[in-house]
C-alpha positions as CSV (number, residue, x, y, z in Angstrom):
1,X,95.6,364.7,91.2
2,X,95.6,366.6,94.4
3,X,96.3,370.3,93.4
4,X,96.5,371.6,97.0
5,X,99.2,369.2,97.7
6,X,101.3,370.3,94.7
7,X,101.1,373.7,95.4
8,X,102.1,373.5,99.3
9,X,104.9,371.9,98.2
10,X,105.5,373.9,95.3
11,X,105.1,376.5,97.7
12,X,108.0,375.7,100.3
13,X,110.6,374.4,97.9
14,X,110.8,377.9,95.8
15,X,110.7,379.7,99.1
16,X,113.9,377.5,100.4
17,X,115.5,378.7,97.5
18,X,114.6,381.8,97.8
19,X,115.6,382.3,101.4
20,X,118.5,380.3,100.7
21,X,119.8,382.5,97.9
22,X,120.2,385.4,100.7
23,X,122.9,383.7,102.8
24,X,125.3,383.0,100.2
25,X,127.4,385.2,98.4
26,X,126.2,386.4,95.1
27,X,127.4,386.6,91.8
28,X,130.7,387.8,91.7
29,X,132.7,389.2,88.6
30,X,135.4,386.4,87.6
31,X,139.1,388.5,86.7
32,X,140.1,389.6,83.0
33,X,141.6,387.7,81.6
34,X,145.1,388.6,80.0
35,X,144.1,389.0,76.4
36,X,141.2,391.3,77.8
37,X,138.4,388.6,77.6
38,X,135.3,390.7,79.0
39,X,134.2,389.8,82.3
40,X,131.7,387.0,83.1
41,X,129.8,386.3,86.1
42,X,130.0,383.2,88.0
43,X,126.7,382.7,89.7
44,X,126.4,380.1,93.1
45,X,124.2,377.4,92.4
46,X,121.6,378.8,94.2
47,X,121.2,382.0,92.2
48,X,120.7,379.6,89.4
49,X,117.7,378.0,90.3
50,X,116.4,381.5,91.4
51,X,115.3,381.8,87.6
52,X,112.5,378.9,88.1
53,X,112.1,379.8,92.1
54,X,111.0,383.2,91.6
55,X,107.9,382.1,89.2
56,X,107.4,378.5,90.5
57,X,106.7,381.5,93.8
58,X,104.8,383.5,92.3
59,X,102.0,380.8,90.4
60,X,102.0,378.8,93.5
61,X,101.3,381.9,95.9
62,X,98.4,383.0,93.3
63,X,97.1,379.1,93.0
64,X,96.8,378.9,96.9
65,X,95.0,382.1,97.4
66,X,92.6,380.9,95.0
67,X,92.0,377.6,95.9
68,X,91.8,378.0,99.9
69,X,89.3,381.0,98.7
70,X,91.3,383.6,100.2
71,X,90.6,386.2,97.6
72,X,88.8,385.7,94.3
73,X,90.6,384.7,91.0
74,X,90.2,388.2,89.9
75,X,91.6,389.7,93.3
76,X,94.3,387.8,93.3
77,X,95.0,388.1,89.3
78,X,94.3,392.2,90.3
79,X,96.9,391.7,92.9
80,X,99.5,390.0,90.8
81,X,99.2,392.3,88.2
82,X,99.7,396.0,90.6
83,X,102.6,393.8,92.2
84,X,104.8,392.8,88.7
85,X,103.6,396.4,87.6
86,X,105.1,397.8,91.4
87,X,108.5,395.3,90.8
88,X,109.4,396.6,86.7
89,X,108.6,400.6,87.8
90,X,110.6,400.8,90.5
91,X,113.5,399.2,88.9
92,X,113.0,401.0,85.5
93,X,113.2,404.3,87.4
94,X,115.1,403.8,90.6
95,X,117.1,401.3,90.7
96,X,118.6,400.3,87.5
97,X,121.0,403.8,87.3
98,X,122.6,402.8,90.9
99,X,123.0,399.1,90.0
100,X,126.6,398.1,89.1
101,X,126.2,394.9,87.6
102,X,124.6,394.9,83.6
103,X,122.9,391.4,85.3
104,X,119.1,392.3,85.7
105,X,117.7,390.7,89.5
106,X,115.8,387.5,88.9
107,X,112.5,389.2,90.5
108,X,112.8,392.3,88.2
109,X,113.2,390.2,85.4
110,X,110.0,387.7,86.1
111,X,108.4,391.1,87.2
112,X,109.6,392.4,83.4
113,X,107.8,389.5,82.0
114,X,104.5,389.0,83.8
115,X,103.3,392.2,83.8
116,X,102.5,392.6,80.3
117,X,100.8,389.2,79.8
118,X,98.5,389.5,83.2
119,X,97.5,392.9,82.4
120,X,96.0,391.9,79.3
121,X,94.3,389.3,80.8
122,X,93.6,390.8,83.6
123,X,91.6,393.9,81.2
124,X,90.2,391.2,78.7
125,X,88.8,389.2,81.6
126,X,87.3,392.3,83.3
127,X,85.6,394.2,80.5
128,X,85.2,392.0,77.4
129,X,85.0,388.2,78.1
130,X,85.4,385.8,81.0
131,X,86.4,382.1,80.9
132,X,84.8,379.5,83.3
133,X,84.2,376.2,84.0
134,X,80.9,374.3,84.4
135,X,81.7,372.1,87.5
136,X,77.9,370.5,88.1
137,X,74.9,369.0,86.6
138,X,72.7,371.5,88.1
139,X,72.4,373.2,83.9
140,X,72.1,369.8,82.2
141,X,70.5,369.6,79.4
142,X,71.9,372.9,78.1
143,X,75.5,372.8,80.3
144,X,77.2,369.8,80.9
145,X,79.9,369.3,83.9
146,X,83.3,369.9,82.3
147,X,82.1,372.5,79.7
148,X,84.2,375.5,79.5
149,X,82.5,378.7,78.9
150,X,82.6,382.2,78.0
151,X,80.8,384.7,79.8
152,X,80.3,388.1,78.2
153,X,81.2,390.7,80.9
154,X,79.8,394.4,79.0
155,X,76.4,393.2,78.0
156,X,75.1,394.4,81.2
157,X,76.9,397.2,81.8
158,X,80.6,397.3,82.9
159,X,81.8,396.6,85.8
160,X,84.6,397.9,88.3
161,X,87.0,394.5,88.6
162,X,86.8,392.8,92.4
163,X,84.0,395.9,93.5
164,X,81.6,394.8,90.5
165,X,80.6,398.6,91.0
166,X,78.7,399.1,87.7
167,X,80.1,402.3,85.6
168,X,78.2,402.3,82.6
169,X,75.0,400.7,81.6
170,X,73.9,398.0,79.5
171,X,71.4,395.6,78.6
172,X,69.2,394.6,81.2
173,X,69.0,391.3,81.9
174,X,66.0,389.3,80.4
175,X,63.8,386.2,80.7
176,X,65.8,383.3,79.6
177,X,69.0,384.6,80.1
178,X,71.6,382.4,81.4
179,X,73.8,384.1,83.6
180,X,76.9,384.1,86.1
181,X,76.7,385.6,89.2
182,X,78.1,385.7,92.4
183,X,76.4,383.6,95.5
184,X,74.5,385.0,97.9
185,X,75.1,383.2,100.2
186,X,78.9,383.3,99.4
187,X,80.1,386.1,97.2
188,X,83.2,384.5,96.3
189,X,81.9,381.8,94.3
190,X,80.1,381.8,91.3
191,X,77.1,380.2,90.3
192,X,75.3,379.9,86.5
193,X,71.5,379.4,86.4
194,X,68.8,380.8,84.3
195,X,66.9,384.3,84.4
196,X,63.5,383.2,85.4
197,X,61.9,386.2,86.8
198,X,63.3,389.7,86.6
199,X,61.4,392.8,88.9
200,X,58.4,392.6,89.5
201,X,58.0,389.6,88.6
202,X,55.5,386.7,90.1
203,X,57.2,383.7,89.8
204,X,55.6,380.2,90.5
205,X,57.1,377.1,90.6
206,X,54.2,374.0,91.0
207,X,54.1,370.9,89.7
208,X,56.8,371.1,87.9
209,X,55.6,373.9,85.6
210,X,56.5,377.2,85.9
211,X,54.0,380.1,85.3
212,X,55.3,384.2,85.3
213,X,52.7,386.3,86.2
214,X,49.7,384.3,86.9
215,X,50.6,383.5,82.4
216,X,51.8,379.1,82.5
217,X,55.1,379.0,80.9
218,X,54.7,377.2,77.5
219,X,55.9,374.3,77.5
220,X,56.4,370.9,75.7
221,X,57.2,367.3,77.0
222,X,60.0,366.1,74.2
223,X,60.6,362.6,75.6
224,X,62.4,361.3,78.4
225,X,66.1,360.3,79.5
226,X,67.7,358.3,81.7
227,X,71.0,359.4,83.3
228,X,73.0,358.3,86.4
229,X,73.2,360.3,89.2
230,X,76.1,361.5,91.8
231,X,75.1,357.9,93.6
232,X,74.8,355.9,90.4
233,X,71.3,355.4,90.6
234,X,69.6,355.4,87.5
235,X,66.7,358.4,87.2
236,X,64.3,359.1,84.4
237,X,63.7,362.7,83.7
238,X,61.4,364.2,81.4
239,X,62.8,366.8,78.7
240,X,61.0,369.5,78.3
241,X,61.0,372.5,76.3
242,X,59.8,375.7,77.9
243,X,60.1,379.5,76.2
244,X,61.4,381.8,78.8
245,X,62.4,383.9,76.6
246,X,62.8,385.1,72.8
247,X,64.3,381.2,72.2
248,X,62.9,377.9,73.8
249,X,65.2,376.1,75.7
250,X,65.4,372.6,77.3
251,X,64.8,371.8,80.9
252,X,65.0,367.9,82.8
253,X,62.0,367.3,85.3
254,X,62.3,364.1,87.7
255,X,58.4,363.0,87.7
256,X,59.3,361.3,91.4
257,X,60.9,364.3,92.8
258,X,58.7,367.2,94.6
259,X,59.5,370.4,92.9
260,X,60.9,372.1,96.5
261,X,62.5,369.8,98.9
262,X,60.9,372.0,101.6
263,X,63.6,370.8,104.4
264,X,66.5,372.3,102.4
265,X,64.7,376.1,102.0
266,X,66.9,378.4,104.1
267,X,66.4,381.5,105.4
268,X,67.0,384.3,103.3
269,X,66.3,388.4,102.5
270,X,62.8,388.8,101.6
271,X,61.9,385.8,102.2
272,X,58.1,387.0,102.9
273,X,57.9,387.5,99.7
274,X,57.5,383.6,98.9
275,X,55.3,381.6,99.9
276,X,55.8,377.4,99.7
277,X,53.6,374.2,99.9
278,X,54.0,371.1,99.3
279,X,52.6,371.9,95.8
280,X,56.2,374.3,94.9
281,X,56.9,377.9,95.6
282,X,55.6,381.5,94.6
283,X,57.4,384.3,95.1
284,X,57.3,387.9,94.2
285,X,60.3,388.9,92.7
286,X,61.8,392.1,94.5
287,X,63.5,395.3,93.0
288,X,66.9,394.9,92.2
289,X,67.1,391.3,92.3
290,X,66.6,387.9,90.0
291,X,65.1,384.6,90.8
292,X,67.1,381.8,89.1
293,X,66.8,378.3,88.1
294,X,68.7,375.5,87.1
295,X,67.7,373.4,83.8
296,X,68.0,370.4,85.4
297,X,65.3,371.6,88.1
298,X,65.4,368.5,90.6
299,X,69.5,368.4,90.7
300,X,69.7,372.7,91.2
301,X,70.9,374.7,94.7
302,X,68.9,378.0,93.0
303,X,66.8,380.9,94.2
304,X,63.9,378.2,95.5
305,X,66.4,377.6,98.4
306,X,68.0,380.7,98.7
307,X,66.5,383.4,97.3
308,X,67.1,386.4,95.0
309,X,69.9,387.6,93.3
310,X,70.6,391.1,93.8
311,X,72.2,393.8,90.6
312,X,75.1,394.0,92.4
313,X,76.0,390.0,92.2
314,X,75.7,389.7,88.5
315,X,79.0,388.9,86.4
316,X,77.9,388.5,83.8
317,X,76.2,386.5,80.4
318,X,76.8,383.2,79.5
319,X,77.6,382.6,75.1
320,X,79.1,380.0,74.7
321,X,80.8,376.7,75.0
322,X,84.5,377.2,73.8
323,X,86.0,373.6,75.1
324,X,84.6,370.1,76.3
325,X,87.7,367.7,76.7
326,X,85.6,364.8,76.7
327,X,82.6,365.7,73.9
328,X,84.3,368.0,71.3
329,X,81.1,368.2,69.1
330,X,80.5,370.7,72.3
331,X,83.0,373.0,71.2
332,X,81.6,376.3,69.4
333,X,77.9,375.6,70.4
334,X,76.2,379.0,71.5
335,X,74.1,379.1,75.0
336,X,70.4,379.6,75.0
């Protein structure tokens, strides 16, 4: 289904009717009757289908801004919230005194309606829990594509919404964690990997075998597994089970695959502070900043390509999976 499509013309249609409704005459007050029936309002046509123009408007507007990346999901959910807010204060108390008709405007009315409903979103979003969706294989085995997540947005510290100032602090990320955070590269989208080294930390990557601190990672080869990839190609991986953290987790290995495809290393802030061979990667993790991985280490854009994740990027820490349409035995299981 092509969503962009949709919403252009989802788009256009409620903003002919909108433009439409102002060049014909409004509502206008039908005469009493002569047993004194109480006045009714017979509305054009066009003020009709204002009741499903004004919202079909409004979603659309938000759905574009997000998916063209003009402004982040919580930007624009920010935005849509101060606007209905804007709408339903001036009309409660300006505008409703001077109005002569009892019949509320079809904008103050969707204004009336939203508001309420995206400001608690918009709060529980911002402060308390985050829904998103997994949309790669770059997590498998412990995230599958099509997982929908919760991300818990206070256990680092809260956050100001759209600045991600920090206000208040929390606990600091750890080893093992698997986190959201915004891209470098691009800070409007999100990524989710795993907390591999925090500051300080020197982090190598050889082999396929990760060791902190000079210390080898423990780790145990549980089998393998086949899987197809983007091309169809069948792959074997290795599972293995590494302990990061204060909970072992799985991780997939591709025997064939070096463990940095040195072409695709970009340039990136302290980048001196790596150093890369045809063996893998070491790098010294700096102040401030996090080097991630993926699970699924030979399918995974992470911080062996371009580099480390500053404090100011994180969004938060992933719980767990609270939907899978298509592998419901998903639903409920808790993110290590």
């Amino acid at each position: 289904m092509n969503w962009e499509s949709i919403g252009w013309w989802a788009l256009a249609i409620s903003a002919a009717v909108i433009v439409a409704s102002f060049f014909v005459a409004r509502p206008a007050t039908s005469p009493q009757g002569a047993a004194g029936a109480t006045a009714t309002e017979q509305p054009h046509p066009v003020h009709a289908w204002l009741e499903f123009a004004w919202p079909v408007f409004f979603i659309a507007c938000m759905g574009m801004l997000t998916l063209k990346e003009v402004m982040s999901f919580a930007a624009v959910l920010l935005l849509a919230t101060v606007l209905t807010g804007v709408i339903w204060a001036i009309d409660h108390w300006l505008l409703r005194k001077r109005r002569q008709s009892a019949v509320e405007p079809v904008l103050v009315e969707m204004a009336r309606s939203f508001f309420p409903v995206l400001a608690i979103v918009f709060l529980l979003r911002s402060f308390l829990y985050e829904p998103f969706k997994i949309p790669s294989e770059s997590m498998l085995p412990t995230l599958e594509a099509g997982d929908f997540i919760l991300v818990n947005k206070f256990t680092y510290g809260i956050r100001i919404p759209v600045l991600n100032e920090k206000v208040s602090e929390g606990t600091p990320p750890k080893r093992g964690d698997v986190m959201v955070f915004r891209y470098p590269v691009d800070a409007r989208k999100d990524f989710i990997k795993r907390i591999v080294g925090i500051p300080g930390d020197t982090v190598t990557y050889k082999n396929k075998r990760l060791s902190i601190n000079g210390n080898p990672l423990p780790v145990a080869v549980k089998g393998t597994q086949t899987r197809a990839d983007s091309n169809l190609l069948l792959r074997q991986f290795e599972v293995l089970e590494e302990k990061l953290g204060d909970k072992p987790h799985l991780a997939y290995a591709d025997p064939v695959v070096p463990s940095v495809n040195l072409a695709g290393v970009r340039a990136f802030p302290n980048v001196e502070n790596c150093e890369y061979n045809n063996e893998g990667v070491t790098c010294r993790v700096p102040e401030g900043h996090f080097f991630m991985m993926g699970d699924n280490r030979d399918n995974s854009d992470d911080s062996r390509y371009w580099g480390f994740v500053p404090e100011k990027n994180i969004v938060g820490k992933a719980v767990l999976i609270w939907m899978n349409f298509g592998a419901w035995k998903r639903v409920g299981t808790r993110i290590e």
